[in-house]
C-alpha positions in Angstrom: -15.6 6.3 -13.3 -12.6 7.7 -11.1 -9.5 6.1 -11.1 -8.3 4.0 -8.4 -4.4 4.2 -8.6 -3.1 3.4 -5.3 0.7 3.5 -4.2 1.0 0.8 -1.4 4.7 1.5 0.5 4.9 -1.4 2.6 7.9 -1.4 5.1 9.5 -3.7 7.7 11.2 -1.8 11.0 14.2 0.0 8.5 13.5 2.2 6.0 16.3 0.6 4.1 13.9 -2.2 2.9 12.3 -1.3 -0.4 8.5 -0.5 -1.1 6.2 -2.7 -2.5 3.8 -1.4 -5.4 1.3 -3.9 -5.6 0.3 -7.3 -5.2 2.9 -9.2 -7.2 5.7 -7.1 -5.5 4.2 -7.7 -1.6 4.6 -11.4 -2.3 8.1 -11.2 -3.6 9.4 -8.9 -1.3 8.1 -10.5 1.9 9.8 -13.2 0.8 12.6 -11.8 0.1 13.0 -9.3 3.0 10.4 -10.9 5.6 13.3 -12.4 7.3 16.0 -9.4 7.2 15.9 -7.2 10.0 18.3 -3.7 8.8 20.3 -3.1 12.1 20.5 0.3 13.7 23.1 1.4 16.3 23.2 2.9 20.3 21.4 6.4 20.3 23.5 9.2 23.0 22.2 12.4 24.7 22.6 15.4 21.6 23.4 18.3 21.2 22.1 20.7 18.1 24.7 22.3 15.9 23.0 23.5 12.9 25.9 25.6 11.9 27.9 22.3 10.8 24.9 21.4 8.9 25.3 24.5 7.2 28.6 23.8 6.1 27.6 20.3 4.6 27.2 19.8 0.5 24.9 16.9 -0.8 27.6 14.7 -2.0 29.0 14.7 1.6 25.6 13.8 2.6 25.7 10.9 0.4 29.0 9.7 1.4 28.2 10.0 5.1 24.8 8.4 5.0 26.1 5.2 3.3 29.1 4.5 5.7 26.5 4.6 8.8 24.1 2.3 6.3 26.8 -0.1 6.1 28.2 0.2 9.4 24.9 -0.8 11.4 24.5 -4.2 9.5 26.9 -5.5 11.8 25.7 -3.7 15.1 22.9 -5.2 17.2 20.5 -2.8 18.6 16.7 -2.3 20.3 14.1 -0.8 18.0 10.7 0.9 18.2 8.7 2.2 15.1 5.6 4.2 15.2 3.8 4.3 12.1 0.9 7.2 11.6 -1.5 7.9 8.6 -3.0 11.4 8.1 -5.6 12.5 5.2 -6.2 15.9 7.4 -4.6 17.8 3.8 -7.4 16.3 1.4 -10.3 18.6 3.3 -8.4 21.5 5.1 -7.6 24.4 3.2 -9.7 23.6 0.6 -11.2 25.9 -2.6 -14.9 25.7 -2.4 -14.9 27.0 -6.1 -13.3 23.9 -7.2 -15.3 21.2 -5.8 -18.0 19.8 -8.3 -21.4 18.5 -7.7 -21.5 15.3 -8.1 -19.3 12.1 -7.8 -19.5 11.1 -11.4 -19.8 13.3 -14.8 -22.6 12.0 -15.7 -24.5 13.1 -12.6 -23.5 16.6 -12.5 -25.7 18.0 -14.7 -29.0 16.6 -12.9 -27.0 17.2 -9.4 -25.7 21.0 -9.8 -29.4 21.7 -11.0 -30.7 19.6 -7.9 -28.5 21.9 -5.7 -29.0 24.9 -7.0 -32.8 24.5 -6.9 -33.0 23.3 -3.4 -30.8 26.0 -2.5 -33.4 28.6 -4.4 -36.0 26.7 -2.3 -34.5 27.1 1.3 -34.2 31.1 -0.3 -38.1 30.9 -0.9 -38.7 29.3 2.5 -36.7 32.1 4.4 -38.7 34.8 2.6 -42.0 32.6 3.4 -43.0 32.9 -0.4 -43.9 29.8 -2.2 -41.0 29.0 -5.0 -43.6 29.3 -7.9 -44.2 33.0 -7.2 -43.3 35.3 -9.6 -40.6 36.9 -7.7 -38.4 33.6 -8.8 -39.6 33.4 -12.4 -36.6 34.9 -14.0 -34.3 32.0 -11.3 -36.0 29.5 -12.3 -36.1 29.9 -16.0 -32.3 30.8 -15.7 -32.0 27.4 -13.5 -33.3 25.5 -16.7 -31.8 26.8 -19.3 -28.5 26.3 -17.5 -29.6 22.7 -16.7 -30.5 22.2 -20.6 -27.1 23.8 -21.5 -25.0 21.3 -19.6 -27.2 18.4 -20.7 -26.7 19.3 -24.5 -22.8 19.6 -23.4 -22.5 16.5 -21.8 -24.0 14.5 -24.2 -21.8 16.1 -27.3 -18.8 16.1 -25.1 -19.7 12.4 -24.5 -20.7 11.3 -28.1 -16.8 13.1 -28.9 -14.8 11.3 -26.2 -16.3 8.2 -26.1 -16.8 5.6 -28.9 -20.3 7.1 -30.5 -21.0 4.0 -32.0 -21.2 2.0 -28.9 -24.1 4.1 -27.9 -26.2 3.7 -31.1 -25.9 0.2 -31.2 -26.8 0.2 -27.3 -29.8 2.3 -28.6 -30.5 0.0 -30.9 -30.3 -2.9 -28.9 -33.0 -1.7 -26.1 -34.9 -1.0 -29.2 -35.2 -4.6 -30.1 -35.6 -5.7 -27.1 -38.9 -3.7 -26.9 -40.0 -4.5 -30.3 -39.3 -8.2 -30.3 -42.9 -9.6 -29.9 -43.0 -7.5 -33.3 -40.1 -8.0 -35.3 -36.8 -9.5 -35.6 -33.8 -6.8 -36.1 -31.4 -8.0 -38.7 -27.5 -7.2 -38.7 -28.7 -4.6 -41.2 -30.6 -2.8 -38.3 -27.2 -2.7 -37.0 -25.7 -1.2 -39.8 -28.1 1.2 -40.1 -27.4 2.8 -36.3 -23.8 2.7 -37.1 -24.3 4.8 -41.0 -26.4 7.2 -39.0 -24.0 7.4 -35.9 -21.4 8.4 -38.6 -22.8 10.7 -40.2 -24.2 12.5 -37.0 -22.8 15.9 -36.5 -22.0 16.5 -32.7 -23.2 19.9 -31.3 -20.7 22.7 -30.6 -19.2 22.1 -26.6 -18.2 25.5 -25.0 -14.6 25.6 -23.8 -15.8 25.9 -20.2 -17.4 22.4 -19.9 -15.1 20.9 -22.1 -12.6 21.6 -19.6 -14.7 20.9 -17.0 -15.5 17.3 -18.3 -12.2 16.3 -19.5 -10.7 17.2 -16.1 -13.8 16.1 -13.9 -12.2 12.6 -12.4 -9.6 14.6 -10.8 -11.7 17.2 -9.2 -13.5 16.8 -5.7 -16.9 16.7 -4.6 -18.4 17.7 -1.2 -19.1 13.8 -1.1 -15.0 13.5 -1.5 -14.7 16.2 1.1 -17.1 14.7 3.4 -15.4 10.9 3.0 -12.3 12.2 4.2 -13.0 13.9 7.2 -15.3 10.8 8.2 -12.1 8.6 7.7 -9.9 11.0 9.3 -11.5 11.1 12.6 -13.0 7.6 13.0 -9.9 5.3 11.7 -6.9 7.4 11.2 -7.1 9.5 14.0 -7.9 6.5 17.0 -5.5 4.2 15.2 -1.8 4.2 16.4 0.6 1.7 15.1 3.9 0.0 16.4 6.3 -2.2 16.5 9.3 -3.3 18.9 11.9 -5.5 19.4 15.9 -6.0 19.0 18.0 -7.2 16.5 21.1 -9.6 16.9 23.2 -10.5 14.0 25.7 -12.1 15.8 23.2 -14.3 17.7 21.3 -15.0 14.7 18.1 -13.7 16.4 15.8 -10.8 16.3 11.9 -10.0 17.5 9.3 -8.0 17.1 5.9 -7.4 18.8 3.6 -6.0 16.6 0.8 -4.2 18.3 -2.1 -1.8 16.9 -4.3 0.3 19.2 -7.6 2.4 18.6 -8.3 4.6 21.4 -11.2 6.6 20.9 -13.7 8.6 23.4 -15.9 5.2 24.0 -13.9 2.5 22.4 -10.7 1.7 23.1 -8.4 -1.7 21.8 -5.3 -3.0 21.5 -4.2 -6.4 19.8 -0.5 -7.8 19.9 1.7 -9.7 17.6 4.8 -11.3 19.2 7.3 -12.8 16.5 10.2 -14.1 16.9 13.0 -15.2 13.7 15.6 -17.6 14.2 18.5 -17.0 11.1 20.2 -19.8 12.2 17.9 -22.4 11.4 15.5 -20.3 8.8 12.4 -20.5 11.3 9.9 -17.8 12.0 7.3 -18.1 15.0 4.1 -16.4 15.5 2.4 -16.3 18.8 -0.3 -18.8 18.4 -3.1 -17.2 20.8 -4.3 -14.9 18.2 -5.4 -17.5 15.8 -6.2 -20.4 17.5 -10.3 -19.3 18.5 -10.8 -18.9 14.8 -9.0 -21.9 13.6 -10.9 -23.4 16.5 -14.2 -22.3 15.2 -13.3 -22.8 11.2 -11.2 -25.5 11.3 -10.2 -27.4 14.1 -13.0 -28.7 16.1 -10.9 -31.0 18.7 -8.3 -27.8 19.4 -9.3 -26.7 22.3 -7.1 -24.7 24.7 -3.8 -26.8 22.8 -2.2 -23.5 21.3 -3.1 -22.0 25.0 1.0 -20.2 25.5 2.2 -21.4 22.6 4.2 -20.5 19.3 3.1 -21.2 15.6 6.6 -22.5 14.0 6.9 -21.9 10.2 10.0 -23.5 9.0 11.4 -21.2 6.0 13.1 -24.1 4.6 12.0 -27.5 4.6 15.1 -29.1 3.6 14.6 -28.7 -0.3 16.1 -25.5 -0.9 19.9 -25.5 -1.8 22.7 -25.2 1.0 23.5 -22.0 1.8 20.7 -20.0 -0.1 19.9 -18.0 2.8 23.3 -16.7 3.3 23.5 -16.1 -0.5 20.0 -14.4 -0.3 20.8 -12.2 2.7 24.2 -11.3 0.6 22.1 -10.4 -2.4 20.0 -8.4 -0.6 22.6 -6.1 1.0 24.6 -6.3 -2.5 21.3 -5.0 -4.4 20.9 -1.9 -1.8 24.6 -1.0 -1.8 24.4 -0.8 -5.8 21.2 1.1 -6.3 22.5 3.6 -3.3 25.8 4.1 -5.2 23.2 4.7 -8.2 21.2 7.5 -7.2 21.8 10.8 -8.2 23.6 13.4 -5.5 20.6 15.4 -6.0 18.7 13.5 -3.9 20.6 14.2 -0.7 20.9 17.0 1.6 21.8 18.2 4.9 18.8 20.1 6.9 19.1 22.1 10.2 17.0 19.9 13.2 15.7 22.8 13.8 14.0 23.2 10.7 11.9 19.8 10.9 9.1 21.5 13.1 8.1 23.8 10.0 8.0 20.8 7.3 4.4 20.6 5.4 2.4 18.5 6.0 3.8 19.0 9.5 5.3 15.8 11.4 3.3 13.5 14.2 3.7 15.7 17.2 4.7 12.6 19.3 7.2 12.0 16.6 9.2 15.5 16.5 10.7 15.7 19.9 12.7 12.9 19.4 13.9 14.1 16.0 14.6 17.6 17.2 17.4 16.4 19.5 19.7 15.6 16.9 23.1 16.5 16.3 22.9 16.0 12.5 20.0 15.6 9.7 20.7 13.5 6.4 17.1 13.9 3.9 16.9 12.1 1.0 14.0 12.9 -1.1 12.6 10.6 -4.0 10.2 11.3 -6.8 7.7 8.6 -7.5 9.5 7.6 -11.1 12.8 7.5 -8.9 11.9 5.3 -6.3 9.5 2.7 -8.9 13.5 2.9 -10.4 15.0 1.8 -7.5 12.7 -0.5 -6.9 13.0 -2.4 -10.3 17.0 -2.1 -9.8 16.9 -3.4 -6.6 14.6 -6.8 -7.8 16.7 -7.2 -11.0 20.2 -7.1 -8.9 18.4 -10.0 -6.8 17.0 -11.9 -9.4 20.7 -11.8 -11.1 23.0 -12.9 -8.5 20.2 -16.0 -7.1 19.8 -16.9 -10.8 23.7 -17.4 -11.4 24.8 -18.1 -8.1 21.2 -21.4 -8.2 20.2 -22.0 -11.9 18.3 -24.8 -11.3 15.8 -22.5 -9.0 15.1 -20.8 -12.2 15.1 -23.1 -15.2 11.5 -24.1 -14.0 9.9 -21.4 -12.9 8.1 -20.5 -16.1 6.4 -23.9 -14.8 5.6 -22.7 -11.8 1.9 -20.5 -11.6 0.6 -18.6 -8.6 -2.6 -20.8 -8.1 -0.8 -23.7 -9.3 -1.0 -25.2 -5.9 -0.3 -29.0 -5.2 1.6 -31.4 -2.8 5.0 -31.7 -5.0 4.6 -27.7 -5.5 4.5 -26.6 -1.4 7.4 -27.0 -0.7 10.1 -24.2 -0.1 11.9 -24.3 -3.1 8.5 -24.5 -5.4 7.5 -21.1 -3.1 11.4 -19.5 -4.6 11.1 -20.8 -8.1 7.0 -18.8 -7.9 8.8 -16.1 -6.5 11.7 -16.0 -8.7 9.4 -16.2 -11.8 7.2 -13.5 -10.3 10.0 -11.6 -9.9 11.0 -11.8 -13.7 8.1 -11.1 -14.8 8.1 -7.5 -13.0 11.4 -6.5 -14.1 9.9 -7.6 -17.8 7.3 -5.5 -17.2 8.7 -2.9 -14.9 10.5 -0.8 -17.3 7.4 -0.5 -19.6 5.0 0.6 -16.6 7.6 3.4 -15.3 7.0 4.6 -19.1 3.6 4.4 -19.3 3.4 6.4 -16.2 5.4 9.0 -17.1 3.4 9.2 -20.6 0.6 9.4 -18.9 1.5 12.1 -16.7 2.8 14.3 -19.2 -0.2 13.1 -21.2 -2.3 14.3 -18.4 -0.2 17.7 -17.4 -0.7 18.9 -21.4 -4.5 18.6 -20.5 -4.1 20.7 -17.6 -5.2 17.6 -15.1 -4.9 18.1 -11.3 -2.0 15.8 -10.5 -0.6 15.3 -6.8 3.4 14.8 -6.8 4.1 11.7 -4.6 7.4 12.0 -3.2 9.2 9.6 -0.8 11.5 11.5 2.1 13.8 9.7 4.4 15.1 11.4 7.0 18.2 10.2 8.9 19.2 11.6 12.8 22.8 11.4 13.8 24.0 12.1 17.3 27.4 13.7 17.8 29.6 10.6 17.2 27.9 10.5 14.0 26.1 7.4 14.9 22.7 7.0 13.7 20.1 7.4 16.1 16.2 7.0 14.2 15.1 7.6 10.8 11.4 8.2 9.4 9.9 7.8 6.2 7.2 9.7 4.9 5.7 8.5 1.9 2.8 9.7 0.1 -0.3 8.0 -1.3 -1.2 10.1 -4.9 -4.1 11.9 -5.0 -5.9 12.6 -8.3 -8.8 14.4 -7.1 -6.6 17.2 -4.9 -3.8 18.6 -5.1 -2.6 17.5 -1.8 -2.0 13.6 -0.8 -2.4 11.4 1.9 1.0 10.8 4.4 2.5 7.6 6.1 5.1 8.8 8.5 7.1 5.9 10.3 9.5 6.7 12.9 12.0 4.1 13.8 14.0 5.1 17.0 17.4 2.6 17.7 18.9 2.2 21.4 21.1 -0.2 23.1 19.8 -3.6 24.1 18.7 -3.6 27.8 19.2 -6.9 29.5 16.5 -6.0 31.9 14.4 -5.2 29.6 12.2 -8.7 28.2 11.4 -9.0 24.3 8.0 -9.8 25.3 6.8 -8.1 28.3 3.4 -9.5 27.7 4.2 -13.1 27.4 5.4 -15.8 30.6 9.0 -16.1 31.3 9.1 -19.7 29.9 7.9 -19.0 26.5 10.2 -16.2 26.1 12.3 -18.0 23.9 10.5 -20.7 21.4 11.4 -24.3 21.1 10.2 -27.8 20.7 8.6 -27.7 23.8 6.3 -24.7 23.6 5.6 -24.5 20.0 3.7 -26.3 17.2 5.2 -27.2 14.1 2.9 -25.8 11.3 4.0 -28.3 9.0 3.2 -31.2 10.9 -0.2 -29.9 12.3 -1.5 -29.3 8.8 -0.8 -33.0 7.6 -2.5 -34.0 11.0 -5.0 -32.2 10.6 -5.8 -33.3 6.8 -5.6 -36.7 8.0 -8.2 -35.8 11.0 -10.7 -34.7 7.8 -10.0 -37.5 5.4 -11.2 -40.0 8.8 -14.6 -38.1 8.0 -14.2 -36.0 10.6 -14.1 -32.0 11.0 -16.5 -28.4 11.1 -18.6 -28.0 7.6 -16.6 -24.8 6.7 -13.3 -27.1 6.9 -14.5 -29.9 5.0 -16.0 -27.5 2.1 -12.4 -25.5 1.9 -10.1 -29.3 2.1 -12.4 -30.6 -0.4 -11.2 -28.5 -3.0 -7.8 -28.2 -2.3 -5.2 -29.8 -4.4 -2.9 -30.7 -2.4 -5.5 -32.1 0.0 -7.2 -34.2 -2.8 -3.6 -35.6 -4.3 -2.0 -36.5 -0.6 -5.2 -38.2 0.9 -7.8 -38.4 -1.9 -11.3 -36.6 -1.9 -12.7 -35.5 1.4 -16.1 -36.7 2.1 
């Protein structure tokens, strides 16, 4: 019965990019961002000088932030992110009043009598008397009577809230199913459950558990309680995530290495991403060692040790986009940020002392602060959930506006164009922009009517005195002396509805110069440092191989279930035997 409302900020290595919320918005914006890389600039030694902070007013904040924004498009620069996850808020600190029973409302009647009993039991044991002694007459008569209480509430609090009808006619119905060797019920039986259920006067519910009940999927549980600290120090806590690379407008280049470690007491792992994006000719590659065992074992029977030292290619455009889209797109992108920055309220910028960043709650990474504390000058901006789903919808519709005029004909078909509507003629590049450009329509449609519903909702919810988290997203921005921007973090928070306090993602993304000694894969050979035709394998070209390889009859049983009911496999080389 609880709620499952999830806020999913998804970022590349700038906090400039925006979030995605959900599913439809991931797609769209890793196609629209997956290939921009935000630059940063050079990082100096600092010095702290909180009393020009002082001095500082929120529009100068503004101002200053975008001119160093804009500035570092043009600057190439080396990056490192560290991305950690903390839940520690959800169980510390927390009111052992508030927490109910059980998960659900409906159990909490049969589990707060459960509890209470077995805690009257371990009583019993520790005075070695047997529970149905005397001594624990008048407990257990008041356990009762408080069990039948909140059993009479729940089911008139139920019968008021929910659609009473529903429940006679499900009454009704397991009623005929028992008698139906007997009789046949008629749609007057029907009727009948229905007149009754109208006429049915629900018993009185006391203000205590109506409150209790109408707020109950917000409150915790000690299950909640326990989930939390489980996940806390067996995932979050082990799990360290980062990203590296540089970033070369000029050369029409950047890369990351992706990597994700759990270090625990007795496990510890690391896995590594190298890619590498080429502007110039609209190419991404992906270091094909990390999926060639299980393509080998799926797919791919005859692979072997091929992909051994060698990069996936994954040609953005296959030649039937229109000239020049990704300039236009890369323009439209930066256009789209400049106008929803110029947009936001002064409000949401401030200067704040370095100093000051140790004592922030929930507190910051402790591998994260020194570098944040050696700043010269602090920029925060600070969003509210509405504001940033705003900015997010302003950002998509200044895209979808400029592509649409500037390429009509990627958009006077895309109502044609369907998510699962997957065949040869629709694979190519420009079929994947006309989805995405219809995909984005449809959420700006839609957009403005979910930012109203939410905030209907929430008032809605406030009125009934509901528990309801704030998720706020805070950028903070380091400056060195030369006002020169030196790392900024995010911390975004995923709402909670059953505490008052939410889960935080804090990113860290520190910017230096570009060390020529310094490789862009120190974990990779010298010779594959750099892809090209030599050490890499065309993705294009090894899927229409390898469809050909199946329709010769040849192939694993996983690959030749998955290719057989694939259209674009079935309409390129027929049905796969």
């Amino acid at each position: 019965m609880k709620k499952a409302h999830q806020i999913i900020a998804s970022r590349l290595p700038s906090a400039s990019f925006p979030s995605v919320i959900n599913s439809h918005r991931l797609f769209a914006g890793t196609l629209i961002t997956g290939a921009l890389l935000l630059t940063g600039c050079q990082s100096t030694s600092l010095e702290q000088s909180n009393a020009i902070t002082a001095k500082q007013t929120p529009a100068a904040a503004k101002t200053a932030l975008a001119t160093a924004l804009q500035k570092q498009r043009r600057q190439s620069f080396s990056y490192h992110s560290n991305l950690e996850i903390s839940n520690e808020q959800q169980f510390s600190d927390v009111d052992s009043t508030q927490l109910v029973a059980s998960e659900y409302v409906d159990s909490y009647c049969d589990d707060s009598h459960d509890q209470a009993y077995g805690a009257l039991l371990t009583k019993a044991q520790a005075q070695h008397k047997d529970i149905a002694a005397t001594d624990y007459d008048d407990q257990r008569e008041a356990l009762k009577q408080s069990y039948l209480a909140c059993s009479a509430a729940y089911e008139a609090w139920r019968d008021a809230h929910y659609d009473s009808e529903s429940y006679a006619i499900d009454a009704a119905a397991e009623d005929v199913v028992d008698s139906v060797a007997e009789m046949e019920t008629t749609a007057s039986d029907m009727d009948s459950a229905r007149e009754a259920s109208a006429t049915t006067v629900s018993p009185y519910v006391s203000p205590y558990y109506e409150k209790l009940f109408n707020q109950y999927e917000n409150k915790q549980s000690k299950q909640d309680i326990k989930k939390s600290q489980l996940l806390d120090a067996y995932v979050l806590k082990p799990l360290s995530i980062n990203a590296q690379g540089i970033y070369q407008p000029m050369a029409g280049k950047a890369t990351m290495l992706v990597s994700a470690q759990y270090q625990a007491r007795n496990h510890q792992s690391s896995i590594n991403q190298p890619v590498y994006i080429d502007f110039k000719n609209g190419d991404i590659y992906l270091w094909a060692d990390n999926f060639a065992m299980l393509n080998s074992e799926l797919l791919d029977d005859k692979l072997g040790i091929k992909w051994r030292n060698k990069w996936l290619k994954l040609a953005i455009d296959d030649g039937t986009l229109p000239k020049g889209f990704g300039s236009e797109l890369i323009k439209s992108h930066f256009a789209a940020l400049d106008a929803t920055f110029d947009a936001a309220p002064v409000s949401q910028f401030d200067y704040v002392a370095p100093n000051t960043l140790a004592s922030l709650s929930p507190k910051l990474p402790a591998h994260q602060l020194p570098a944040m504390l050696a700043s010269n000058q602090v920029i925060r901006r600070v969003q509210s959930a509405e504001s940033y789903e705003q900015f997010y919808q302003d950002y998509m519709r200044i895209i979808y506006e400029r592509l649409s005029q500037r390429y009509p004909e990627l958009v006077k078909e895309s109502a044609a164009y369907e998510a699962g509507d997957t065949n040869a003629k629709k694979f190519t590049s420009k079929a994947l922009v006309q989805q995405m450009l219809a995909m984005i329509k449809n959420d700006i449609d839609s957009g403005s009517e979910t930012v109203d519903e939410t905030m209907a909702e929430a008032k809605e919810e406030t009125k009934e005195g509901t528990i309801l988290a704030k998720a706020e997203t805070q950028q903070l921005y380091g400056f060195d002396k030369r006002g020169q921007l030196k790392w900024q973090h995010l911390r975004s928070e995923l709402p909670s509805e059953t505490s008052s306090n939410n889960m935080v993602m804090d990113i860290l993304q520190q910017y230096s110069a570009i060390s020529t000694k310094d490789m862009a894969f120190p974990n990779l050979p010298n010779e594959v440092q750099v892809p090209n035709a030599s050490n890499s394998i065309d993705v294009r070209e090894y899927g229409s191989e390898l469809m050909q390889y199946y329709r010769d009859g040849n192939g694993t049983a996983m690959g030749k279930m998955m290719f057989s009911v694939m259209p674009m496999a079935k309409e390129k080389f027929g049905a796969i035997d």
